[in-house]
C-alpha positions in Angstrom: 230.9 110.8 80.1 230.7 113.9 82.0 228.1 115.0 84.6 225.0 115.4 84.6 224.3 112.1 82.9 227.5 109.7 84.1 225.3 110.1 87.3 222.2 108.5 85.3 224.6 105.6 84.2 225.8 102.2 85.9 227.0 98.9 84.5 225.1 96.5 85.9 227.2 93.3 84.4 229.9 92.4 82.3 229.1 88.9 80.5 231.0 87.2 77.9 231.0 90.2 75.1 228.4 92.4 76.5 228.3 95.2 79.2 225.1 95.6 80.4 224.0 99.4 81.2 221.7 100.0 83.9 219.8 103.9 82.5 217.4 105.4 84.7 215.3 107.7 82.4 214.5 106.9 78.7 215.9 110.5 78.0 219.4 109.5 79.5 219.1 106.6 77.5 218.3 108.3 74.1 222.4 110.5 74.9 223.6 107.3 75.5 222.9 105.6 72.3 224.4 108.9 70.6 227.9 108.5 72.8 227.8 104.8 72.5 230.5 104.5 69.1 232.8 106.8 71.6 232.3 105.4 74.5 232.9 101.3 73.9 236.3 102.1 72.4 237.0 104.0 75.7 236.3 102.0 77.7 237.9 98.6 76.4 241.1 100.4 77.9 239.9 99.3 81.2 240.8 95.9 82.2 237.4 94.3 82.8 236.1 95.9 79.5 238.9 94.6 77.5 236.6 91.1 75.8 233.2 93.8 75.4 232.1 93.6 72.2 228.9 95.5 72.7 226.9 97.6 75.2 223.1 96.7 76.2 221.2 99.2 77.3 218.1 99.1 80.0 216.0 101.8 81.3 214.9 101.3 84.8 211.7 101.3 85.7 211.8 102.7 89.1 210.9 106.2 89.3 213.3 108.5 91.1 
């Protein structure tokens, strides 16, 4: 995930088989949900990915 948006993008926790990912705008949120079939197989390479199954996504609610 390139800029701008990997700066729009955190993972907040990894827990069992789910990543949680922090968004901070709903727009941000909406490209992410587009990249998300690309982007879980990408990053189960990554060690501490390697048991997520799935990615939950959050929009912040902080404005910013």
């Amino acid at each position: 995930m390139g800029p701008p948006l990997c700066h729009e993008v955190e993972i907040t926790d990894i827990r069992g088989p789910n990543a949680y990912v922090l968004v901070h705008s709903a727009a941000a949120a909406t490209r992410v949900r587009f990249l998300l079939p690309d982007l879980l197989p990408q990053l189960k390479v990554l060690g501490s990915f390697s048991g997520v199954q799935n990615l939950k996504l959050r929009v912040s609610n902080t404005a910013g």
